[in-house]
C-alpha positions in Angstrom: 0.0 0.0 0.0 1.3 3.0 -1.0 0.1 6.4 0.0 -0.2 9.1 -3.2 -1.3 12.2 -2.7 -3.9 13.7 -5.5 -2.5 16.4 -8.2 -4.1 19.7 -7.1 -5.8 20.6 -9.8 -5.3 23.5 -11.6 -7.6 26.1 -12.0 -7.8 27.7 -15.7 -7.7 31.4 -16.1 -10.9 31.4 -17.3 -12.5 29.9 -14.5 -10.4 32.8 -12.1 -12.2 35.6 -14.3 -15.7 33.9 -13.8 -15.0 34.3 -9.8 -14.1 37.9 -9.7 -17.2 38.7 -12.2 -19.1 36.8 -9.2 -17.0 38.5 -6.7 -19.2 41.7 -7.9 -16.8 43.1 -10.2 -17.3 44.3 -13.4 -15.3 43.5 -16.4 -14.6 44.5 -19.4 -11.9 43.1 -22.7 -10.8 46.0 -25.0 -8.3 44.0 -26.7 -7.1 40.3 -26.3 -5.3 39.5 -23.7 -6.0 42.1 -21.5 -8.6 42.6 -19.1 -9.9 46.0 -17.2 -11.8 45.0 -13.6 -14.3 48.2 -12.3 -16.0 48.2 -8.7 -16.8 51.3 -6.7 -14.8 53.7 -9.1 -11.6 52.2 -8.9 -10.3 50.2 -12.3 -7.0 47.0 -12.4 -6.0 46.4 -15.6 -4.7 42.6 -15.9 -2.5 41.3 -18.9 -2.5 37.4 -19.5 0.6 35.8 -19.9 1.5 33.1 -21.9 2.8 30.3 -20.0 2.3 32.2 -17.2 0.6 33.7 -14.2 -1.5 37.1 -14.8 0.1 40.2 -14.3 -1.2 43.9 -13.1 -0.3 46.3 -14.9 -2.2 49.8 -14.2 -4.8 50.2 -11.1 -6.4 53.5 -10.1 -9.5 55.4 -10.0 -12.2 55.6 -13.0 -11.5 59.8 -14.4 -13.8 60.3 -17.2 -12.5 57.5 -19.9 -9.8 56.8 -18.7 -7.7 55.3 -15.7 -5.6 58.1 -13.0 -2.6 56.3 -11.1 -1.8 57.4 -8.4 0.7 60.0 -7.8 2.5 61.2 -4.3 4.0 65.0 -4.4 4.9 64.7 -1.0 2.3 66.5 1.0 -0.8 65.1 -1.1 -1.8 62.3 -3.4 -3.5 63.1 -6.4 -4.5 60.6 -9.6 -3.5 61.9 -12.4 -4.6 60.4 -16.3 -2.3 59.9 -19.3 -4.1 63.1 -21.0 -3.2 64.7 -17.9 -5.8 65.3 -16.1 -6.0 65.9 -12.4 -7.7 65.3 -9.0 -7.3 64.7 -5.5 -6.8 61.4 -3.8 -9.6 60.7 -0.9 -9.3 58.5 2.1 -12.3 56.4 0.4 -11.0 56.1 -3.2 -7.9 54.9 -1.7 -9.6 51.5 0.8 -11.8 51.0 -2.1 -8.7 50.9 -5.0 -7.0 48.5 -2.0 -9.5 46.4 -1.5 -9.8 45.7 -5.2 -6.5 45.1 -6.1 -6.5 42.9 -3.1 -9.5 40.7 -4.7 -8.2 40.4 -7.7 -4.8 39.3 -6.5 -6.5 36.7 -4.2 -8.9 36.2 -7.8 -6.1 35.0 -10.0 -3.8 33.2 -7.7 -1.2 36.0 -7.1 1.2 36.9 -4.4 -0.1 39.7 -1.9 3.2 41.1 -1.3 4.0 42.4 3.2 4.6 45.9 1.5 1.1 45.8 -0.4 -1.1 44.8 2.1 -0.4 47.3 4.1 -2.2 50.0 2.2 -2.2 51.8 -1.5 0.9 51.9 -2.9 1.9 54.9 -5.5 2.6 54.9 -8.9 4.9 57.7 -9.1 6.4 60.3 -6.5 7.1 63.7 -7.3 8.3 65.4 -3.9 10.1 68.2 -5.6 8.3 71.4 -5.2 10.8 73.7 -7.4 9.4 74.5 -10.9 11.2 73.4 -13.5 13.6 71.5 -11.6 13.9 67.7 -14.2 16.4 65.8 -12.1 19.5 66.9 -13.5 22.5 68.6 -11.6 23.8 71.6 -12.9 27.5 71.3 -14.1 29.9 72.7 -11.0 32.8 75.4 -12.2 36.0 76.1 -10.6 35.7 72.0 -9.6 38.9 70.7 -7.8 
């Protein structure tokens, strides 16, 4: 008598997107392959990989057509869109964007990372306040 233990079996991607559609949140596909989840204002954008786990790509909050990530200057947070559009961040819009990026990791089988799960984490930080400023250090005369 030996003992085996049973193949877990492996659940197909499709079958993951059925259970966040049931999990109450709304989907759309604009193109194959990629996949835009929507529940209380907040939008993940999910990219099927081939061979491969799902992978996020873009979360944030719903701004007219498109998607605003999140963006930290340092003393606020504020989405901002590709076309550039802007508004503040709100203590609401940022639990219900967690909370959904949360489901849909736990949806499609992915990692929930320590850092992650602790709250919303930023797209992009801009903490420098001086105009014009891009990153680059002006050239030093009289050097040594």
């Amino acid at each position: 008598m030996f003992l085996r233990r049973e193949k877990p079996r492996q659940i197909t991607f499709a079958e993951r997107l059925e259970g966040l559609k049931q999990a109450g949140c709304a989907h759309q596909q604009p193109r194959p392959g990629v996949h835009v989840f929507v529940r209380n204002g907040c939008a993940v954008v999910v990219e099927e990989r081939p061979g491969g786990k799902p992978r996020i790509t873009r979360s944030g909050r719903v701004i007219g057509h498109e998607i605003g990530e999140l963006v930290d200057l340092g003393y606020q947070k504020n989405w901002r869109t590709p076309s550039g559009a802007s508004a503040p961040a709100l203590a609401t819009e940022l639990k219900a964007l967690h909370e959904l990026v949360e489901d849909v990791r736990e949806g499609l089988g992915l990692p929930s990372f320590y850092n992650e799960s602790l709250g919303t984490v930023n797209d992009a930080h801009h903490y420098d306040r001086v105009a014009g400023r891009d990153g680059v250090l002006p050239s030093r005369s009289g050097a040594h």
